[in-house]
C-alpha positions in Angstrom: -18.3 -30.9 14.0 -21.0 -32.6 12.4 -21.6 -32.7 8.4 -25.3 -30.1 8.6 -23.2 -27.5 11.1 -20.2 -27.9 8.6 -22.7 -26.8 5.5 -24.2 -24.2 7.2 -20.8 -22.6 8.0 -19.5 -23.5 4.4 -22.9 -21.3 3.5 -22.8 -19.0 5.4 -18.9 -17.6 4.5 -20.1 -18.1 0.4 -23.0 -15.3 1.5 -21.1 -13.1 3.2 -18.3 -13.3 0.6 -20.8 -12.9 -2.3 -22.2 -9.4 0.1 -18.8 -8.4 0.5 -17.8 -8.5 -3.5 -21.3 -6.6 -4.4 -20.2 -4.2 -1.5 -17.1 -3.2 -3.2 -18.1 -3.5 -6.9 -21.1 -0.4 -5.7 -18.3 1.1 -3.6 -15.7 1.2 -7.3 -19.1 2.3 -9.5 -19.2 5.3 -7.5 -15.5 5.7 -7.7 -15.1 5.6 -11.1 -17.2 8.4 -12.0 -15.4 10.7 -10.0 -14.1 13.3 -12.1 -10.5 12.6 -14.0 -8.2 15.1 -14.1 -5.4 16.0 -16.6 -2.6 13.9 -14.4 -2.9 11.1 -12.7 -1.8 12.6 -9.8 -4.5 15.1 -9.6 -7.1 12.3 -10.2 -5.9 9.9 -7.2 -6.1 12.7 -4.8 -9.6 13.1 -5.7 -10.1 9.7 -5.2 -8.4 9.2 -2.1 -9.7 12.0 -0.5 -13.2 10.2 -1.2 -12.4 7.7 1.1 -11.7 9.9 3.5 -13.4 9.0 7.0 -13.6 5.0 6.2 -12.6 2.9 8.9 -9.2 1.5 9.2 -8.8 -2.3 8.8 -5.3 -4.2 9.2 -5.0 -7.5 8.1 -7.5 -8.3 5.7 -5.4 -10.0 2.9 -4.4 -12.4 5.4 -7.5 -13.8 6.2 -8.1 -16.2 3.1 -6.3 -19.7 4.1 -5.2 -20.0 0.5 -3.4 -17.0 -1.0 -6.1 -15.4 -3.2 -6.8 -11.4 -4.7 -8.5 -9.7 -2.0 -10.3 -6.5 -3.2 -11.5 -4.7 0.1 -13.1 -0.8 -1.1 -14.6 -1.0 2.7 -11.7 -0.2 5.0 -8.1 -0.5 5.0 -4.7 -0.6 6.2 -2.1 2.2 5.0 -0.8 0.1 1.9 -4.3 -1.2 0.7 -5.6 2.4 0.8 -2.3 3.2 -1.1 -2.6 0.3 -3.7 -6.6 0.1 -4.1 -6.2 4.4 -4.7 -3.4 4.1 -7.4 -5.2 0.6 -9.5 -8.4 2.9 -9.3 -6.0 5.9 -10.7 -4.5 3.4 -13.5 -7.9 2.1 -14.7 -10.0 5.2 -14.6 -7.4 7.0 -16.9 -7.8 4.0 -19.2 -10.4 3.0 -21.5 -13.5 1.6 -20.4 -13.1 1.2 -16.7 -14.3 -1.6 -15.5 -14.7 -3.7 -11.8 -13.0 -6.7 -14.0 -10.0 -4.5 -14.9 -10.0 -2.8 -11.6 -9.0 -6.1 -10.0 -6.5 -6.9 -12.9 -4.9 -3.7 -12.2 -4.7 -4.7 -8.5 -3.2 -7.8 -9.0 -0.1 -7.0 -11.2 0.3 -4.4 -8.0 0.3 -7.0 -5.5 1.8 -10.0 -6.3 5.2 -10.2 -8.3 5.2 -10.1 -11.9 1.5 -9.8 -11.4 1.4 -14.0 -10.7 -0.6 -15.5 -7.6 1.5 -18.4 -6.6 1.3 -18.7 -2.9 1.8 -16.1 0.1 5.0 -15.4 -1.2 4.3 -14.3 -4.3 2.7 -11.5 -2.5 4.9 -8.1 -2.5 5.3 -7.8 1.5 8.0 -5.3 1.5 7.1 -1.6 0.4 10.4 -0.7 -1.2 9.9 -4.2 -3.7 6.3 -2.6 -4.5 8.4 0.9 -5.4 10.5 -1.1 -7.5 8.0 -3.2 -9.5 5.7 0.2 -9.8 9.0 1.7 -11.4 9.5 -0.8 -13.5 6.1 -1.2 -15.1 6.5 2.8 -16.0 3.7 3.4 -13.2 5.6 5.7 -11.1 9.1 6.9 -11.2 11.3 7.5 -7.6 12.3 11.1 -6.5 14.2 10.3 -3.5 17.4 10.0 -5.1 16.8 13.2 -6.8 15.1 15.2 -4.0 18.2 14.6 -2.0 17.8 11.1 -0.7 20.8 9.1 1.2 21.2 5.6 1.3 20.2 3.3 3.8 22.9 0.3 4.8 20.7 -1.4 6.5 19.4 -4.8 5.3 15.7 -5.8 4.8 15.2 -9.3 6.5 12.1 -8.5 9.2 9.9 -11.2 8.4 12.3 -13.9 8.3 14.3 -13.1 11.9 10.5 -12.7 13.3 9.0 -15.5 11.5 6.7 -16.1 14.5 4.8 -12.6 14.0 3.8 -14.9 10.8 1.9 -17.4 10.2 2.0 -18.4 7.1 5.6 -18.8 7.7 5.6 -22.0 9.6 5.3 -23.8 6.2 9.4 -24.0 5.4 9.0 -23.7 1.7 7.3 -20.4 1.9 10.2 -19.2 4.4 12.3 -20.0 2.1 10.5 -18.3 -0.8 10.3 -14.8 1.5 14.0 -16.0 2.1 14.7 -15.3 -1.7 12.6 -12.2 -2.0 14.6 -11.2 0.9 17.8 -11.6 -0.6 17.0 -10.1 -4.2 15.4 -7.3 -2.3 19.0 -6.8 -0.7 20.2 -6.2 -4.4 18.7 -2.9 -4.9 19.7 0.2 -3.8 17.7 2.0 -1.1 17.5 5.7 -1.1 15.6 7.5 1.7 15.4 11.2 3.0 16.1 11.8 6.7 13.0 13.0 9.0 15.3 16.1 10.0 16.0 17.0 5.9 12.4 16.8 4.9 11.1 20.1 5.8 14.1 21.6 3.3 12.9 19.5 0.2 9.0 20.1 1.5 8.6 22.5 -1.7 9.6 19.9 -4.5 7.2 17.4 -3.1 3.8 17.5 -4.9 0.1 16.5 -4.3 -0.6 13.4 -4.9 2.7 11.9 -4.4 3.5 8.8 -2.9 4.9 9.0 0.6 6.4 5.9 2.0 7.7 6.3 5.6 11.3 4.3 6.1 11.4 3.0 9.2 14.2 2.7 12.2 13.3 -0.6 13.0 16.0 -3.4 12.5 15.0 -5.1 9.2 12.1 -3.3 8.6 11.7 -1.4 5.1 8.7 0.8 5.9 6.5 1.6 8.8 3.7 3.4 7.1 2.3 4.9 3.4 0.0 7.5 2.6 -0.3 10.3 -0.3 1.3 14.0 0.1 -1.5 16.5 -0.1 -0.5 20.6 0.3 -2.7 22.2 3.1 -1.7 26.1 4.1 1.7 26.0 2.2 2.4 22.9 4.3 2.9 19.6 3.0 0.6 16.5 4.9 -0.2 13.0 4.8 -3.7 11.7 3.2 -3.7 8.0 4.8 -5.3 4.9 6.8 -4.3 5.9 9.9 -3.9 3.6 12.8 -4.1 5.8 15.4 -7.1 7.4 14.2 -8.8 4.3 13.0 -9.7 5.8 9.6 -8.9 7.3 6.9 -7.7 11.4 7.4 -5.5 14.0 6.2 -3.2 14.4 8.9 -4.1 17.8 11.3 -0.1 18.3 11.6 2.1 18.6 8.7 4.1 15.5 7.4 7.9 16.8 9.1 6.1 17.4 12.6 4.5 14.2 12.1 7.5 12.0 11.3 9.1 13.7 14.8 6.5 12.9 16.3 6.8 9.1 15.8 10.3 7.7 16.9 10.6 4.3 14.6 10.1 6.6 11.6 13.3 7.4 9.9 12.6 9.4 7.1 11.0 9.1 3.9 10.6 7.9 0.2 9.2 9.9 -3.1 7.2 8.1 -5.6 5.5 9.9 -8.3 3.0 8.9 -10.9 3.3 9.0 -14.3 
């Protein structure tokens, strides 16, 4: 590839990157000034539910060679709509909410202690997101209390199928996922079966985060979205993959978990 075709491409991905961040900085400005509500809860619902119809999008924090904050108001994947929805939730109930703090807010989210150092410092397991959000007094956990069990099994998915990644041919950021791994493993892991949700459905609340454990060998979670009450039933506002968008789901959350065979059960996590 010659030097002029190599500027022109260079040029070209600085346009559409500098499109992309005024896309998203109009897409928050709108955002923001949707109405907040006494709890936190309450005001993410009426933030996620303004997304609703947006295209899904898997992927997208992946596509950067070098690990870098990707902030994507456009379309998403289950988690992003998750994490994007709560930063929004945490800024707009702070003072002076602001694009700049928006992306702060995302960050310590994302990436472990709120530090970008690499892929791995990137939180790629739901339950070490939980645990993080807990910590920073964010969110507290209601599975234990709503009746979860614990889960033996171990959470090692991305190291056994290191090929399905591939930022993890580089051996020192395998080992870094390696170590996340294994202080991961530490924690205990609480989850509510699919066939014992429908009894605890009542002490679940809107706005509620609903992660979905999963049944696959080393996996943590298979899927996130928010619990939203709809005719005395409780269903799932999320990024859905099989609809391509972002919906409220048309059958309630139990019938939904039934309906999907990997899916175990499920997690609580409320705001603060």
């Amino acid at each position: 590839m010659n030097k002029s075709v190599k500027s022109i491409i260079f040029f070209f991905i600085i346009i559409t990157n500098s499109f992309a961040q005024n896309a998203d900085e109009l897409v928050f400005a709108q955002k923001i000034k949707l109405s907040k509500r006494d709890s936190k809860a309450q005001t993410a619902m009426i933030i996620a539910k303004s997304f609703i119809g947006q295209p899904y999008k898997a992927g997208t924090l992946d596509a950067n060679s070098k690990e870098q904050l990707v902030c994507n108001l456009r379309d998403f994947d289950c988690w992003t709509f998750v994490e994007n929805v709560t930063a929004m939730t945490l800024v707009r109930h702070g003072e002076k909410p602001t694009y700049e703090k928006f992306n702060e807010q995302l960050k310590n989210l994302r990436y472990r202690k709120g530090e970008i150092n690499g892929y791995a410092s990137r939180l790629h397991y739901f339950k070490e997101w939980m645990i993080q959000t807990e910590d920073n007094n964010i969110a507290q956990e209601m599975t234990q209390l709503l009746g979860g069990i614990e889960s033996n099994g171990g959470i090692n998915f991305m190291t056994i199928h290191r090929e399905l990644y591939s930022k993890l041919k580089d051996n020192e950021t395998f080992s870094a996922i390696e170590k996340a791994q294994k202080k991961l493993n530490e924690y205990d892991f609480f989850y509510i079966p699919k066939n014992k949700v429908a009894k605890i459905e009542s002490e679940i609340q809107d706005g509620d985060i609903i992660g979905i454990t999963s049944a696959v060998d080393g996996l943590d979670f298979n899927h996130e979205g928010f619990a939203i009450k709809q005719n005395g039933r409780i269903h799932l506002l999320h990024a859905s993959y099989e609809q391509k968008k972002v919906i409220i789901s048309p059958e309630p959350l139990t019938d939904y978990l039934n309906r999907i065979k990997k899916h175990a059960g499920i997690t609580v996590l409320r705001l603060l």
